[in-house]
N, C-alpha and C positions, 0 to 999 in steps of 0.2 A: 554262687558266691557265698564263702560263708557270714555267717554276722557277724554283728560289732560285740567285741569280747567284753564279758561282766563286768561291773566294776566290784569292788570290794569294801560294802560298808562299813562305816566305822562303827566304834559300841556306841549302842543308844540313837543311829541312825537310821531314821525311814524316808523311801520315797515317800513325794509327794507325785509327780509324774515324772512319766517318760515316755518319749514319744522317736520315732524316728521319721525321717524325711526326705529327700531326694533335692538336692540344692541345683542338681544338673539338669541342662533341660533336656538333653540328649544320653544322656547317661546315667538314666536311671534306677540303675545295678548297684550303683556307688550312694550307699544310703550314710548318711550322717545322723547319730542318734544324740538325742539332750537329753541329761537325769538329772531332776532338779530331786534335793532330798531336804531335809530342814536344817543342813548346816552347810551346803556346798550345792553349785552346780556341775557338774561334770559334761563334758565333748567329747567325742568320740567322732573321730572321721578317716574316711579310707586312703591310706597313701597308695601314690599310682606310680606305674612304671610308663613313660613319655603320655601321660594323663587319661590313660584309659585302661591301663590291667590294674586291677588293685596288687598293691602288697605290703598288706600290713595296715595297722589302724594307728593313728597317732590321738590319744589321752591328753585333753587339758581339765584342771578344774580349777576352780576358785569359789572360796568362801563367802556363802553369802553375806558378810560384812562389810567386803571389797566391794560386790557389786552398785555401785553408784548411776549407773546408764544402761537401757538396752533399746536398742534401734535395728529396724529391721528394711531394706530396701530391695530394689531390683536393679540393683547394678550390673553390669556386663561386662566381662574379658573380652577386647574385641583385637587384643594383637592377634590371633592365629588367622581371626576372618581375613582383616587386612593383608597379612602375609601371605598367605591361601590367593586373595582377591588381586593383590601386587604381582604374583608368580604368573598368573592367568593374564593380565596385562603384558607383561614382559615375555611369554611364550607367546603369545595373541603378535605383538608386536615381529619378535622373528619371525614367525611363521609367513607376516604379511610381508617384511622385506626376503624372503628366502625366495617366495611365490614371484614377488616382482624380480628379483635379479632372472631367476630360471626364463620365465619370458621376454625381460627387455634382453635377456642373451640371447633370442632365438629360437629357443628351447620351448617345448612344450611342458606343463605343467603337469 
């Protein structure tokens, strides 16, 4: 995968850090990189095609003037589990009434 593309300082700007990271816990290929410098921070993170091919990196930044909060947790996406875990409930279930009509028909299983 390639990286996250350069950004372009402005005159009279230097990092301070930068660091890149893995925000995914399964998908560790899709690195997100932060560039703090002494007048802006800058994001970098990787756009995905149905959330797992990268393509493409989408650019935010903001002026460290703006910045007034930063909070960091571990919060979770959990629609796809549920839908994933919904789908397997709902095949789970036909599978058990298909089983039962085949034999209360007669039929062997």
């Amino acid at each position: 995968m390639p990286s996250a593309p350069p950004i372009n300082l402005l005159p009279g700007e230097t990092v301070i850090r930068h660091q890149d990271f893995t925000p995914r816990l399964i998908l560790t290929y899709l690195k997100t990189t932060m560039i703090l410098t002494n007048r802006r921070l800058v994001v970098s993170s990787p756009n995905t095609i149905f959330g797992i091919i990268p393509h493409g990196y989408s650019i935010h930044s903001a002026p460290i003037e703006t910045i007034t909060d930063a909070g960091c947790g571990n919060g979770r996406q959990t629609g796809a589990i549920s839908m994933v875990g919904s789908l397997f409930a709902v095949l789970l279930v036909v599978g058990a009434f298909v089983m039962f009509v085949t034999i209360a028909g007669g039929g062997t299983f």
